[in-house]
C-alpha positions in Angstrom: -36.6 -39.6 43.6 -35.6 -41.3 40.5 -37.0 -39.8 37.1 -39.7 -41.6 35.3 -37.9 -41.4 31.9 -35.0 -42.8 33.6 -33.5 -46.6 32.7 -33.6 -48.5 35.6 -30.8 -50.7 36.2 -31.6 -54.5 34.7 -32.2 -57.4 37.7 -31.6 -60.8 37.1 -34.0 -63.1 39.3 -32.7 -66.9 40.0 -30.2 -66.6 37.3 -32.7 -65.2 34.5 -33.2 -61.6 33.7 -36.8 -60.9 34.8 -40.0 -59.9 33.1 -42.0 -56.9 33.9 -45.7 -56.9 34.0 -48.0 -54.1 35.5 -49.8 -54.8 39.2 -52.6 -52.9 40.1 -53.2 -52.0 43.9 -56.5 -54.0 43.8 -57.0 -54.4 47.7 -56.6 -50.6 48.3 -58.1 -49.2 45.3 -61.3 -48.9 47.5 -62.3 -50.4 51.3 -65.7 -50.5 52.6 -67.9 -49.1 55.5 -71.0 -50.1 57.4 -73.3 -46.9 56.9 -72.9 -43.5 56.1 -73.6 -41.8 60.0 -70.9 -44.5 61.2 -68.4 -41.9 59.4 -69.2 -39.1 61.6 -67.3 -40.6 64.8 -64.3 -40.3 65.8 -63.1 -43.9 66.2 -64.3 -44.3 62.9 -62.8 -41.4 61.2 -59.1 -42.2 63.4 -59.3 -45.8 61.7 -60.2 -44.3 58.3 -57.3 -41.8 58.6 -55.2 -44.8 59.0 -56.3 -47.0 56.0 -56.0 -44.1 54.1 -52.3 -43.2 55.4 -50.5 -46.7 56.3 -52.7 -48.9 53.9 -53.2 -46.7 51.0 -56.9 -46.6 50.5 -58.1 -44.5 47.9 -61.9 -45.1 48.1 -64.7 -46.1 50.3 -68.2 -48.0 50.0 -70.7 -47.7 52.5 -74.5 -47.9 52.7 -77.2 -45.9 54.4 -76.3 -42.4 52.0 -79.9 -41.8 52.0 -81.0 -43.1 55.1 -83.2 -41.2 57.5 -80.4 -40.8 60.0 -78.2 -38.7 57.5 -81.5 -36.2 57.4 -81.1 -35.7 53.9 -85.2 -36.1 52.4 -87.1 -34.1 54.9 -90.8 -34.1 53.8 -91.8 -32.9 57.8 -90.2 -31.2 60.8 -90.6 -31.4 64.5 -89.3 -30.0 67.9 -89.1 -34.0 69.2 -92.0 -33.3 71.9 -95.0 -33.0 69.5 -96.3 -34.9 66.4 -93.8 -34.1 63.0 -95.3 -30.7 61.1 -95.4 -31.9 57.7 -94.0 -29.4 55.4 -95.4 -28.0 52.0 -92.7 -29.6 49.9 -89.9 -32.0 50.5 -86.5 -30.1 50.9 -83.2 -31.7 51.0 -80.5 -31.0 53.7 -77.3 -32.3 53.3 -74.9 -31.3 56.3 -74.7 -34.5 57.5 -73.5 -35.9 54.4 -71.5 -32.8 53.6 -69.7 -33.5 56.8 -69.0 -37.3 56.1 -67.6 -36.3 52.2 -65.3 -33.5 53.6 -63.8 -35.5 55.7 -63.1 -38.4 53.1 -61.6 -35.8 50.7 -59.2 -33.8 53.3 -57.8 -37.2 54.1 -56.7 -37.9 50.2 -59.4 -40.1 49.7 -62.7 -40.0 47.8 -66.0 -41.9 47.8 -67.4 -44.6 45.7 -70.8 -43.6 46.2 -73.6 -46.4 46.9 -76.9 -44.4 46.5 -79.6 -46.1 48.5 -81.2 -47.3 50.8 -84.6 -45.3 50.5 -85.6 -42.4 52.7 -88.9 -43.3 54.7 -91.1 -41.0 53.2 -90.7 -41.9 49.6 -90.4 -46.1 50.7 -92.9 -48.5 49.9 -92.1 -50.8 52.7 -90.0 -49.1 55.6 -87.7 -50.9 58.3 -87.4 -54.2 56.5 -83.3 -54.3 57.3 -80.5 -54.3 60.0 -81.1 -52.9 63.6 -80.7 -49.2 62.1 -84.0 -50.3 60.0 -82.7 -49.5 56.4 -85.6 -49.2 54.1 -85.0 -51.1 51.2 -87.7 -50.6 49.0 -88.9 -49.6 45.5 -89.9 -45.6 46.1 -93.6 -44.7 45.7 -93.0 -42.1 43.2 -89.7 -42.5 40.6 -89.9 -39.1 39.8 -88.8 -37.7 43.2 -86.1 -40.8 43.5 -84.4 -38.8 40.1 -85.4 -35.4 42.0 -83.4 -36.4 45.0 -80.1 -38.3 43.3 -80.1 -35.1 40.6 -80.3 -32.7 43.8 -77.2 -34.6 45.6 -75.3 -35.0 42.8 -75.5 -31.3 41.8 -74.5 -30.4 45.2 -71.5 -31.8 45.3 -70.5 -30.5 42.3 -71.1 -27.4 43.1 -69.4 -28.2 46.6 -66.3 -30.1 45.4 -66.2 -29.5 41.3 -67.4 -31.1 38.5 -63.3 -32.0 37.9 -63.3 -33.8 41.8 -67.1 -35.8 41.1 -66.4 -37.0 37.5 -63.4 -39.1 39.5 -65.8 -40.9 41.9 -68.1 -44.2 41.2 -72.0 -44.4 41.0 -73.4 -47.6 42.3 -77.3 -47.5 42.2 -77.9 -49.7 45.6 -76.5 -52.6 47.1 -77.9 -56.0 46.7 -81.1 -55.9 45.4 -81.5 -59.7 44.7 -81.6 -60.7 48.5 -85.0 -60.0 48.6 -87.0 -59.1 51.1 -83.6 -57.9 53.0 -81.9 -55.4 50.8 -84.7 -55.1 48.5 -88.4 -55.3 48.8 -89.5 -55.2 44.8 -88.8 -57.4 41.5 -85.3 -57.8 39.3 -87.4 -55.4 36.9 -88.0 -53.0 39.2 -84.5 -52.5 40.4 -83.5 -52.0 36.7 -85.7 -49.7 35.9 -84.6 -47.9 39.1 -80.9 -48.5 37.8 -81.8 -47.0 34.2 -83.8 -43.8 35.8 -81.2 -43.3 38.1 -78.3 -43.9 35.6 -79.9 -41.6 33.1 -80.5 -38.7 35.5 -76.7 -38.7 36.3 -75.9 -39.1 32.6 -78.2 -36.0 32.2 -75.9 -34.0 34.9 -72.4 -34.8 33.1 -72.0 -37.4 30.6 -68.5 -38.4 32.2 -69.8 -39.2 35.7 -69.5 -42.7 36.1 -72.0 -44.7 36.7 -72.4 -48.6 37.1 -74.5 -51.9 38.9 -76.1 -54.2 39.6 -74.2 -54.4 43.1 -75.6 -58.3 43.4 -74.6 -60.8 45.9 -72.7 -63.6 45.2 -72.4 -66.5 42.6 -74.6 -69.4 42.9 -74.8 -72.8 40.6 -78.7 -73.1 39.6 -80.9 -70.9 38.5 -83.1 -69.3 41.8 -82.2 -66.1 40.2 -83.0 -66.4 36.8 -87.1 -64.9 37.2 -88.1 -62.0 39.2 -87.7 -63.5 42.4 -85.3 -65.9 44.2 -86.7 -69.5 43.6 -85.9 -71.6 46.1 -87.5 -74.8 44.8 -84.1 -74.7 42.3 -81.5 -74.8 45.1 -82.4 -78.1 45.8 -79.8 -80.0 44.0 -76.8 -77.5 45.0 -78.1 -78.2 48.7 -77.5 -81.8 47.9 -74.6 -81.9 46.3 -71.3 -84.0 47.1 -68.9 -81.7 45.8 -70.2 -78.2 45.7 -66.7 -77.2 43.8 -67.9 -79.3 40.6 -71.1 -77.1 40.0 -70.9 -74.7 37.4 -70.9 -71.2 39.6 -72.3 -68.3 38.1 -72.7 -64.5 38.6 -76.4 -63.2 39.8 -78.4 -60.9 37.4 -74.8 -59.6 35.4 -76.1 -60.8 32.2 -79.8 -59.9 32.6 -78.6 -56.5 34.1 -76.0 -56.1 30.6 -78.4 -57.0 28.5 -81.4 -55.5 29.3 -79.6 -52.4 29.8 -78.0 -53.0 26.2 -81.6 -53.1 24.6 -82.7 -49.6 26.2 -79.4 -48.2 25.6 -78.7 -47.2 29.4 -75.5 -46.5 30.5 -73.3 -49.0 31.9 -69.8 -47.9 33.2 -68.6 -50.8 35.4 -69.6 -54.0 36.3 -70.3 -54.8 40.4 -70.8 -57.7 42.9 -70.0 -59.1 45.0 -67.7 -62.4 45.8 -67.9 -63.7 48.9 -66.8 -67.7 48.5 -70.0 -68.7 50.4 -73.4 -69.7 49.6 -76.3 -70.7 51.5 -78.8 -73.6 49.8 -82.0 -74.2 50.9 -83.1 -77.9 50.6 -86.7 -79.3 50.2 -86.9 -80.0 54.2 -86.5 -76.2 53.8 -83.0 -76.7 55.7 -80.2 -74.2 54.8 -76.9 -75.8 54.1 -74.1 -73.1 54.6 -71.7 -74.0 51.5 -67.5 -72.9 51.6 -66.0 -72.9 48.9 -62.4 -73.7 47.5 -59.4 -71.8 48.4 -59.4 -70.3 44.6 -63.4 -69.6 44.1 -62.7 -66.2 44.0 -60.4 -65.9 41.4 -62.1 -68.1 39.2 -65.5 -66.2 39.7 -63.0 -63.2 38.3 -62.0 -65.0 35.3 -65.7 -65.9 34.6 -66.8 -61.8 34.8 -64.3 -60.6 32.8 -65.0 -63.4 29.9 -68.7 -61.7 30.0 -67.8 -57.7 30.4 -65.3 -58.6 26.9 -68.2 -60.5 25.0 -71.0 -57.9 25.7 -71.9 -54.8 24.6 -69.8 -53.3 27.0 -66.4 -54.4 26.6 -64.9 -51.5 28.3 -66.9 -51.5 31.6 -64.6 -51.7 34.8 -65.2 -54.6 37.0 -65.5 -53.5 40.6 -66.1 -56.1 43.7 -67.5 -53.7 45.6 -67.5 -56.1 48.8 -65.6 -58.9 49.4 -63.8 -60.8 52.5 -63.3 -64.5 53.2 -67.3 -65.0 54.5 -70.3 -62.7 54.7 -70.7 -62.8 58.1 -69.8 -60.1 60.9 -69.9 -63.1 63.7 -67.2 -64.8 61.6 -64.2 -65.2 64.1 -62.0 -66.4 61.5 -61.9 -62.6 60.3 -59.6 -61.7 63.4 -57.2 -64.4 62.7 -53.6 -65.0 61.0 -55.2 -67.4 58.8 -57.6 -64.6 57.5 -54.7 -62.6 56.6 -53.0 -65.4 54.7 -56.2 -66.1 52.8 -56.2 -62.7 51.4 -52.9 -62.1 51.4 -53.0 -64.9 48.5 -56.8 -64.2 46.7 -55.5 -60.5 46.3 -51.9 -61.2 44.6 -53.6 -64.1 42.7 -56.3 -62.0 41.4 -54.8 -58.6 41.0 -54.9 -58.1 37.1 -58.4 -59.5 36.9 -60.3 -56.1 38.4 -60.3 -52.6 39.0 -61.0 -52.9 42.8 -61.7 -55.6 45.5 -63.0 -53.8 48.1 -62.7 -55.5 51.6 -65.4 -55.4 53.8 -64.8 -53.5 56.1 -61.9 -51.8 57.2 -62.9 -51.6 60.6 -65.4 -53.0 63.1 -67.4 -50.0 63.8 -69.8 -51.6 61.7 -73.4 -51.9 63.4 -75.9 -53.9 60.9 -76.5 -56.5 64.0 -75.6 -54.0 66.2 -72.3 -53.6 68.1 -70.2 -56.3 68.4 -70.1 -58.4 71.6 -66.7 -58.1 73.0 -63.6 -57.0 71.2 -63.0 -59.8 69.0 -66.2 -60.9 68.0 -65.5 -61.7 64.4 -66.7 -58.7 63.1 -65.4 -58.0 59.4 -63.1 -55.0 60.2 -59.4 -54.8 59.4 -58.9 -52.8 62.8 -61.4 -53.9 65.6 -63.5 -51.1 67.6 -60.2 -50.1 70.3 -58.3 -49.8 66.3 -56.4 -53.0 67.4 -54.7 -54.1 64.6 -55.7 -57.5 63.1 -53.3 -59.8 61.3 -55.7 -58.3 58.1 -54.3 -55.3 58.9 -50.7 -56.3 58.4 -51.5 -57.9 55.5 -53.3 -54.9 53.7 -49.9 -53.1 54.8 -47.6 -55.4 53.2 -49.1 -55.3 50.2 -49.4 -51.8 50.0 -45.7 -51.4 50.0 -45.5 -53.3 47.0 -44.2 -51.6 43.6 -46.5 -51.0 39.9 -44.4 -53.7 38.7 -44.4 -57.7 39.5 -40.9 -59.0 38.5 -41.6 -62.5 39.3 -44.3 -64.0 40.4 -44.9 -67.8 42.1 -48.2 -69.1 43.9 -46.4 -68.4 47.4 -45.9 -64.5 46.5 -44.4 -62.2 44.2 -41.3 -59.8 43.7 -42.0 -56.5 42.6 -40.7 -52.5 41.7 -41.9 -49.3 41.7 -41.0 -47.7 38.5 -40.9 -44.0 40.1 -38.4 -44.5 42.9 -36.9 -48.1 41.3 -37.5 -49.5 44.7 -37.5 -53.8 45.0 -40.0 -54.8 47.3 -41.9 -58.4 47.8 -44.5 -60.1 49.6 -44.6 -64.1 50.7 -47.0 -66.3 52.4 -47.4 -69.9 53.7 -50.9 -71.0 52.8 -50.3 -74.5 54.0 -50.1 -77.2 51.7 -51.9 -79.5 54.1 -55.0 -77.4 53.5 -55.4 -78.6 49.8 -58.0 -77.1 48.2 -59.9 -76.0 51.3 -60.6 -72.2 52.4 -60.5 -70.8 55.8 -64.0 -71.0 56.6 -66.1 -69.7 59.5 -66.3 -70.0 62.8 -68.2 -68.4 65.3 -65.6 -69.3 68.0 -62.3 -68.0 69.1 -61.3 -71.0 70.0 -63.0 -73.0 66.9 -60.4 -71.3 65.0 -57.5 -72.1 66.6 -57.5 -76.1 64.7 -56.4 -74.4 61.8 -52.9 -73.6 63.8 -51.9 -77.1 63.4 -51.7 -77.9 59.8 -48.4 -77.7 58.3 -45.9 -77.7 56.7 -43.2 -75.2 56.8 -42.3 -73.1 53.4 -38.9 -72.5 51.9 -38.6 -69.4 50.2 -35.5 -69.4 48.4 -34.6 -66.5 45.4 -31.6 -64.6 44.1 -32.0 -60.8 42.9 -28.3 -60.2 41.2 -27.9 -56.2 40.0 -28.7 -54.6 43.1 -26.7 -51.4 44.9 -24.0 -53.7 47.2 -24.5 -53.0 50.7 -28.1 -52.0 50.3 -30.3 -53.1 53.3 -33.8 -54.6 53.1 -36.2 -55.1 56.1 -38.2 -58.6 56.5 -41.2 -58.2 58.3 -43.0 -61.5 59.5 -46.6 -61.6 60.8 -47.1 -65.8 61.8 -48.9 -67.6 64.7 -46.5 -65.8 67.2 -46.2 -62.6 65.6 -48.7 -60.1 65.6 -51.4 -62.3 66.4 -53.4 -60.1 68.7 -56.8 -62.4 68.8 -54.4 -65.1 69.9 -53.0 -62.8 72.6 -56.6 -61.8 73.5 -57.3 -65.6 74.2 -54.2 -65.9 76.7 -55.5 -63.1 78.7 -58.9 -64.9 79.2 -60.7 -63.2 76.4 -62.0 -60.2 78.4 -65.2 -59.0 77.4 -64.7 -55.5 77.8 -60.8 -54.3 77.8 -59.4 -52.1 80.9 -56.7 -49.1 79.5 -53.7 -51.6 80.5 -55.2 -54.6 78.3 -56.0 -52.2 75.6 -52.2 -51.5 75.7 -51.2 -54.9 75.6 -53.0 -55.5 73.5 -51.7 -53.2 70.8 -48.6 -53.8 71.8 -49.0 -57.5 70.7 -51.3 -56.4 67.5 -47.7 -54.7 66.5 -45.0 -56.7 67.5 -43.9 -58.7 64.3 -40.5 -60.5 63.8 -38.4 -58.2 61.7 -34.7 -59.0 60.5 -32.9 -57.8 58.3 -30.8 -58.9 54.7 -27.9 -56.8 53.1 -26.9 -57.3 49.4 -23.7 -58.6 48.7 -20.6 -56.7 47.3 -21.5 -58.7 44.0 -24.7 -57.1 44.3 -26.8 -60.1 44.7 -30.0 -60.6 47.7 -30.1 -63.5 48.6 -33.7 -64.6 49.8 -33.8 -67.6 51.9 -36.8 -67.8 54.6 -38.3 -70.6 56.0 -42.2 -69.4 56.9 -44.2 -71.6 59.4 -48.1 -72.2 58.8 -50.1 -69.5 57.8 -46.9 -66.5 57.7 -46.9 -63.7 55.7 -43.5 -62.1 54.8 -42.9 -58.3 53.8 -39.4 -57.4 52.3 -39.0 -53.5 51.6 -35.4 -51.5 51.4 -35.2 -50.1 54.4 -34.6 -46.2 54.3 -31.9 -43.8 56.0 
């Protein structure tokens, strides 16, 4: 391993000597989950153990912490043949959860904790979400909401160390401004949950970090600007030729800054949500499902950050705490090489504009509609529910084996190094130029997707990197419409609703099998780079080892 103090030898890319700018791992920084009791299977925990090992992933997000299947707020108790006992006093139980954290920590990673959704016995309004029946509700008494969040926090402190929890993430719930779904009360009454809740884990350690509002989406018009979504506004965005000219805007960040700013709460980071999507409602009452440009999400980014460094919290990290190319998990173009490409080219494009973008999910054990019909049924995971791997998952791996340092950078990929091992490593893509302006958008077909394999044209990627080691060998790695396109593969075979052991492994054979060549540096010490990429490819380059 080469020293850190060490002066790495000086590369010259297409005849100039290159710059050197940090990149942060934004894609892998954190990944997210359905619900917390998803965690304790096995499928799940195998595909986790993966992310964390092949893609890097050093966080995850889920919901349901608090739900009543992780048996956490038990306020009765019961043999399951007679009527619940009710018990003096609420007590707290936490094995299930204790069981889900000790297996995130012993694979390397940690959680970014989402506390919510309420426990039935301290909800308002119970069973208003999903097919597990999330409660998402105001509680009917604040005081025990602080009691509970105080208790969990202070046991896993005590469990892991004050050192280990001051290095995870706080989100108070997940949402809250899709109401009735996610939350049942007012945009006052989730910040005054936020500030109790933000103050009673300021109370346990000043340095835990803690951060909101968790909201969904932008949106161009104002149905969130009172304490309920007004629908009346959306009118004219419903309308609208050319949804890309509105003026798009982040839900409740301001409000949420602001009001917290005035009663001195505590904000540590910033967090939403950016799926390029929207959904106006017109005065027929008609929703019009909007898509937005290829580049909404980076331009959403550049809009946050100008707010976080004009408000009274200039230093507040900027989390996207969910994020993927639609919101849906019936979106078929989630199993697809054009996904892959997509985010290949948001994440590179956006990666010095946030702490994390967390991609929901990384796999499709994900049950808010219930399971998933079929194996590729569009569900948001990076890995379906056999751990197939999806051209996402290729994608996420490519990019993890880029270096902390971008050496040159174009809109079709970058060149990059890792400062500790002086390694050169890159990542390039094909985002057709025929598409324009357009994003993937959704479909809820297989087949519906499959248009998108005819637009064009073929990319030249052509660089020079002179001052390498002569005779060093790099590995390409290709992922296109031929390679590694596993949904595609699924399609040939008839699109089997339920897989037999010998599809399954096929299958994965074809999830894997990406064109791989290979390049050798020249006695002068100069790689030469010259790939042509069909539609939609995504190229790795990496120096291959011993």
């Amino acid at each position: 391993m080469v020293d850190n103090e060490m002066t790495l030898p000086e590369l010259n890319i297409d005849g100039a000597p290159c710059s050197e700018t940090p990149l942060r791992h934004i894609w892998n920084e954190c990944v997210g989950a359905g619900r917390a009791n998803e965690a304790l299977r096995a499928d799940w925990q195998r595909h986790f153990t993966e992310a964390v090992t092949v893609l890097g992933a050093r966080y995850v997000r889920f919901h349901g912490l608090f739900h009543d299947d992780m048996f956490v707020y038990r306020a009765s108790d019961g043999g399951g043949f007679g009527p619940q006992t009710p018990l003096d006093e609420p007590v707290l139980t936490f094995s299930y959860v204790d069981k889900v954290f000790d297996f995130i920590l012993e694979t390397g990673a940690r959680p970014f904790v989402e506390l919510g959704f309420m426990p039935r016995e301290l909800a308002t309004e119970t069973e208003t979400l999903f097919w597990w029946k999330a409660h998402c509700s105001p509680p009917k008494d604040m005081a025990r909401w602080v009691e509970l969040v105080t208790a969990t926090v202070e046991h896993w402190i005590e469990r892991y160390g004050l050192d280990e929890v001051r290095q995870w993430r706080f989100e108070v719930w997940n949402e809250p401004n899709l109401v009735p779904y996610f939350w049942t009360g007012t945009r006052t009454q989730y910040f005054e949950l936020y500030a109790a809740t933000a103050l009673a884990i300021k109370a346990i350690d000043q340095e835990l970090k803690v951060g909101g509002p968790s909201t969904s989406v932008f949106v161009p018009d104002e149905r969130y600007k009172g304490e309920w979504e007004n629908r009346s506004v959306e009118h004219t965005t419903a309308e609208a030729d050319d949804v890309d000219a509105l003026d798009w805007r982040p839900v409740w960040i301001q409000e949420f800054i602001d009001w917290c700013a005035a009663r001195d709460v505590p904000v540590d980071f910033l967090s939403t949500h950016l799926y390029p999507t929207d959904v106006a409602f017109g005065a027929s009452g008609e929703a019009r499902h909007i898509r937005r440009q290829v580049d909404a999400t980076y331009d959403d980014l550049v809009v946050l950050r100008k707010i976080i460094a004009g408000s009274p919290f200039p230093d507040a990290e900027l989390h996207i705490t969910e994020w993927s190319s639609s919101p849906s998990s019936r979106d078929t173009i989630h199993d697809t090489v054009f996904a892959a490409t997509y985010i290949t080219r948001a994440y590179l494009r956006s990666a010095a504009l946030a702490e994390s973008i967390s991609y929901w999910t990384f796999t499709d054990v994900f049950e808010e509609g219930g399971a998933g019909i079929g194996p590729f049924h569009g569900g948001f995971g990076l890995v379906n529910e056999q751990g197939l791997h999806k051209p996402t998952f290729h994608a996420f791996a490519m990019l993890s084996r880029l270096g902390d340092t971008v050496l040159a950078s174009t809109p079709h990929g970058t060149i990059t190094r890792d400062t500790t091992t002086g390694e050169l490593s890159a990542v390039f893509l094909n985002y057709p130029d025929d598409m324009g302006t357009r994003g993937v958008g959704s479909e809820t077909t297989y087949e519906a997707t499959r248009r998108l394999a005819y637009i064009g044209p073929n990319r030249r990627i052509r660089h020079t990197v002179a001052g390498l080691a002569p005779g060093a060998v790099f590995r390409i790695e290709q992922l296109d419409w031929k390679h590694g396109n596993v949904a595609e593969a699924w399609h040939r075979m008839g699109e089997p609703l339920n897989l037999t052991p010998a599809q399954t492994a096929e299958l994965r054979e074809a999830a894997d099998r990406l064109r791989t060549t290979t390049l050798t540096v020249s006695a002068s010490g100069v790689l030469d780079i010259n790939l042509d990429l069909p539609p939609w490819a995504v190229v790795s380059i990496t120096q291959a080892t011993n």
